[in-house]
C-alpha positions in Angstrom: -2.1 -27.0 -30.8 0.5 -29.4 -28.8 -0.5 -30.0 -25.4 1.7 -28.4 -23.2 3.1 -30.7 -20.2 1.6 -30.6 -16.8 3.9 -28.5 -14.6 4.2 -25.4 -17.3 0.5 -25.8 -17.2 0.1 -25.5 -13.2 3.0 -22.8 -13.6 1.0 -20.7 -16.1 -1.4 -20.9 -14.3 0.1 -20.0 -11.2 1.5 -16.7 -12.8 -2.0 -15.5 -13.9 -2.9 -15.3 -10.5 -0.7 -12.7 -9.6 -1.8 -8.6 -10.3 -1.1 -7.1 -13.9 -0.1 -10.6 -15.4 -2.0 -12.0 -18.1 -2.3 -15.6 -20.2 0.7 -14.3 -22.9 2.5 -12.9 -19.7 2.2 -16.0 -17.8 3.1 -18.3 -20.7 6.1 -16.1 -21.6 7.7 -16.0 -18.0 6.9 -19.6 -17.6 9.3 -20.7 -20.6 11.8 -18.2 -19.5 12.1 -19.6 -16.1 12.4 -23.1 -17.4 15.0 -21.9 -19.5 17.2 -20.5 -17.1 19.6 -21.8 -14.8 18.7 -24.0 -12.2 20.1 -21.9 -9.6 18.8 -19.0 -11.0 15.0 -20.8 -10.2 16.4 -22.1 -6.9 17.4 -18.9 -6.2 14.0 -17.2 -6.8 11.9 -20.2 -4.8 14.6 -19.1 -1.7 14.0 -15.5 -1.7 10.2 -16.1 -1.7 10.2 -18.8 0.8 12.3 -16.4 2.8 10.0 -13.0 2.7 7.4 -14.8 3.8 9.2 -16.3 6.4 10.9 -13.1 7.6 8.6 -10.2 6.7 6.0 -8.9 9.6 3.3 -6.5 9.6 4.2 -3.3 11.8 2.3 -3.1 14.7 2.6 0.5 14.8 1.7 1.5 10.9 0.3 -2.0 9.5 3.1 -1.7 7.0 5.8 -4.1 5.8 8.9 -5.1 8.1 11.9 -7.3 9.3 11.0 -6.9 13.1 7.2 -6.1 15.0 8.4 -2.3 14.4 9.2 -0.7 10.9 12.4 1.7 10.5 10.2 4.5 10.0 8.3 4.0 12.9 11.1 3.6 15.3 12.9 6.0 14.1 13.0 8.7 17.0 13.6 11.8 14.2 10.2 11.3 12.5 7.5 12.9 13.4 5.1 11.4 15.0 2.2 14.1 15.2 1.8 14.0 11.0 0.1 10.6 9.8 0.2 9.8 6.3 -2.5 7.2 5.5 -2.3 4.9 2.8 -4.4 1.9 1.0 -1.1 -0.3 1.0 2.2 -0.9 2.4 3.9 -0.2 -1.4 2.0 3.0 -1.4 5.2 4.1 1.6 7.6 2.9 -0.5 6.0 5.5 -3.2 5.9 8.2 -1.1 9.6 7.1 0.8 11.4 7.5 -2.6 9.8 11.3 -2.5 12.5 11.9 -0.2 10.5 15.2 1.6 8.0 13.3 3.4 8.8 13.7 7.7 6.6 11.9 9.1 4.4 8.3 9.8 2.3 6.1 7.9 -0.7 4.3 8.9 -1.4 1.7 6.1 -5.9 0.5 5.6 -4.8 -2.5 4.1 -7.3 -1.8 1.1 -10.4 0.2 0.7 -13.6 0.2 1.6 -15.0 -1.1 -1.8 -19.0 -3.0 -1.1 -18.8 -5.0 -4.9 -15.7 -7.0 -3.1 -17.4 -6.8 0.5 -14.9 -4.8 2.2 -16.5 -2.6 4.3 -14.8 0.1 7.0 -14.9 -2.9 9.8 -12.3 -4.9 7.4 -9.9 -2.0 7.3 -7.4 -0.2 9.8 -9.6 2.6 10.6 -10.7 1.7 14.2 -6.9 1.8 14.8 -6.4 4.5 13.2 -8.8 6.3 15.2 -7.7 4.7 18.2 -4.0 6.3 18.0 -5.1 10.1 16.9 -6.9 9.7 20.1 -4.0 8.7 22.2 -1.8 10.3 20.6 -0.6 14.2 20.1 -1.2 14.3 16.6 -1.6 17.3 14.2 -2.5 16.4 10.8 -3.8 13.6 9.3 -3.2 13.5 5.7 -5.7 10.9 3.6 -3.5 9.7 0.9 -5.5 7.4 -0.9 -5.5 6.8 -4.2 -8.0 9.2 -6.5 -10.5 6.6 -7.3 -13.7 5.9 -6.8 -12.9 3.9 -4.1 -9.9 5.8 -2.5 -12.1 8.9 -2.6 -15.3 7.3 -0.7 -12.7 5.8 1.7 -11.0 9.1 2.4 -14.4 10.8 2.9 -15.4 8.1 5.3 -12.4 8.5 7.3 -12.7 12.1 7.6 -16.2 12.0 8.7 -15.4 9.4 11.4 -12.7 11.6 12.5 -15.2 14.6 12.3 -17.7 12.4 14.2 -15.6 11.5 17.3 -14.5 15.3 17.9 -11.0 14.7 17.3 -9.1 18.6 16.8 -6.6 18.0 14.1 -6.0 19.3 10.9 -7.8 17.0 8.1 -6.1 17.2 4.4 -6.0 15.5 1.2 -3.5 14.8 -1.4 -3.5 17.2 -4.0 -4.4 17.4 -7.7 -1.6 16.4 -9.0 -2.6 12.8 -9.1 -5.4 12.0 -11.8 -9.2 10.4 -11.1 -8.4 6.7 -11.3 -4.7 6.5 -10.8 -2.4 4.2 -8.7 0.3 6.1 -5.9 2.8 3.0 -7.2 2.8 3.9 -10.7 2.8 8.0 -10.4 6.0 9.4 -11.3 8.0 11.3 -8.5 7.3 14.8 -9.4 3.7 14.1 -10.0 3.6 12.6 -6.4 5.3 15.2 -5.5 2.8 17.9 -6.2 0.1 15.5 -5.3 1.1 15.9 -1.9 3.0 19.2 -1.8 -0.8 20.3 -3.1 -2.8 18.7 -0.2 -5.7 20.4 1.0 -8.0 20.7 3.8 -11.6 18.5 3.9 
């Protein structure tokens, strides 16, 4: 097999890094790119340099946005006694496109998972216990995703919640979703049901 030239190399490489994207993946998108127009490439190295340049993390949700306060959480119509928690900041977008959703977010930033040593202390749970204390909120729904993971993560939450004494109403996301799956890739009417479905824990 020819030896392929340093930079592709690095680039492949590069690409296999990223979520989803294997060797054949990473080889295939590597020759496209070097195929295409220069400012097509130039293009693509501006946007990135410029999200992560531009893009903050919300002080009020942890999620993704232009300023130190998201849209959603500045916007004075939401409301602001029903949190939605999720693993990750595209997990809003999911929910977002559901277009029936009212309220806030409050994004972990992962889940507690002890083969990757992320435990409770590395997530946003103190804050999120910090704000249903100061704050007038009603219902917390636990939106993870249904894995093993997302489960044991929504369980602990709860019970911390159940621990401190806090009165609110406790639910999670329905059935609609199956063991194992992703909020990102789940189609909008399954979402939909997933948390149309919630239920009490």
């Amino acid at each position: 097999m020819t030896a392929l030239p340093r930079p592709i190399v690095d680039l492949i490489g590069v690409f296999e890094r990223l979520p989803g994207i294997g060797p054949k993946s990473a080889t295939r998108l590597a020759f496209y790119l070097l195929n295409a127009p220069k400012h097509f490439v130039e293009e693509i190295s501006n946007d990135l340099l410029e999200m992560k340049k531009s893009i903050k993390i919300c002080n009020e949700c942890f999620g993704v946005s232009e300023s130190e306060v998201c849209e959603i959480c500045s916007d004075s119509s939401r409301d602001k006694s029903l949190i939605c928690v999720v693993e990750r900041a595209i997990d809003v977008i999911a929910i977002e496109n559901l277009g029936g959703y009212k309220g806030v977010y409050h994004v972990l930033g992962g889940t507690v998972n002890p083969l990757n040593h992320v435990g409770p202390e590395d997530l946003k749970i103190n804050e999120l216990i910090d704000k249903i204390e100061n704050r007038e909120v009603s219902e917390v729904i636990l939106a993870t995703n249904p894995t093993m993971e997302g489960e044991a993560t929504a369980l602990y939450i709860n019970k911390k919640i159940q621990t401190q004494n806090l009165k609110l109403k406790i639910t999670r996301i329905g059935s609609g979703l199956p063991m194992g799956a992703d909020l990102e890739f789940a189609d909008q009417a399954t979402l939909s049901r997933a948390m149309e479905g919630r239920r009490t824990i």
